[in-house]
C-alpha positions in Angstrom: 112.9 120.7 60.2 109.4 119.4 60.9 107.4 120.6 63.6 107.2 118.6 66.5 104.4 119.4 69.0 105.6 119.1 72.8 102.6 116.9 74.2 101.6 115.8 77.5 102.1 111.8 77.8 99.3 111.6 80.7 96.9 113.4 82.4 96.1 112.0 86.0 93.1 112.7 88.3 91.8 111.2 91.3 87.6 110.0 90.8 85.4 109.5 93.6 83.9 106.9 91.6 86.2 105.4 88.7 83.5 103.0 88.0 81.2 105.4 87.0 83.7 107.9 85.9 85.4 105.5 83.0 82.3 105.3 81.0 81.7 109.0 81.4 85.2 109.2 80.0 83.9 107.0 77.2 80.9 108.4 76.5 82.5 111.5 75.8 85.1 110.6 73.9 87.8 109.7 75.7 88.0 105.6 75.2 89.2 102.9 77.5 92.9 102.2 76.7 93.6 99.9 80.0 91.0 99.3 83.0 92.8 97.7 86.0 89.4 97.0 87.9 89.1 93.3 86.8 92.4 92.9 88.1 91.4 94.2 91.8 92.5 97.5 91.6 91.3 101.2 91.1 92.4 103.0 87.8 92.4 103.3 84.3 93.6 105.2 81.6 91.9 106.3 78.7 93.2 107.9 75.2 92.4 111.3 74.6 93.4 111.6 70.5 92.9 115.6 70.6 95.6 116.3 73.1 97.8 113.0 72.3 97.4 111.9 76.2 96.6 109.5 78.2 93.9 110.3 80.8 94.6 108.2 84.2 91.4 107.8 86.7 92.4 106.8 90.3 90.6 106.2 93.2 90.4 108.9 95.7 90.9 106.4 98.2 94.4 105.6 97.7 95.4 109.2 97.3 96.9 109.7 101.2 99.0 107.1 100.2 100.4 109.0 97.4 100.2 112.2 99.8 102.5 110.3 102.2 105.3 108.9 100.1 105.4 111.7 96.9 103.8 114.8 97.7 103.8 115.0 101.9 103.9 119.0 101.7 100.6 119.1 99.4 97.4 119.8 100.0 94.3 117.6 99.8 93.8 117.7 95.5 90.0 117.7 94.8 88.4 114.8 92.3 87.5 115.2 88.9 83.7 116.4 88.3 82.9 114.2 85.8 78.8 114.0 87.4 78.1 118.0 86.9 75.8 117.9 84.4 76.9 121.2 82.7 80.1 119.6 81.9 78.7 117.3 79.0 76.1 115.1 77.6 
């Protein structure tokens, strides 16, 4: 039987900034696979090879929508850091 590695299919985080936050993606690694912005809206997702995921970027604006209708009992969930400089180049 061949080995079949259990992978995640994506990784989602909320951005403060999604504009800026893609092409961090990008420049690290990390390349555009779909960018909804042209279309009017807030997100994209970008391939991460190493891990066999998708990484999705969505606005923090839209996330006490997603609060309300799928996770009402949560807590606020914090953005990614992508602008610390000690996290890459």
């Amino acid at each position: 039987m061949a080995w079949n590695p259990v992978r995640a299919g994506t990784l989602g985080y909320w951005s403060k900034d999604v504009m800026a936050d893609k092409q961090r993606l990008a420049d690290r690694g990390a390349p555009i696979k779909f960018d909804s912005c042209p279309y009017g809206r807030s997100f994209t997702y970008h391939r991460l090879d190493s891990i066999g995921a998708r990484i999705e970027l969505v606005d923090l604006t839209v996330q006490p929508g997603f609060r309300d209708t799928w996770a009402q009992d949560t807590a606020t969930m914090p953005p990614l850091g992508l602008d610390d400089p000690a996290v890459g180049p």
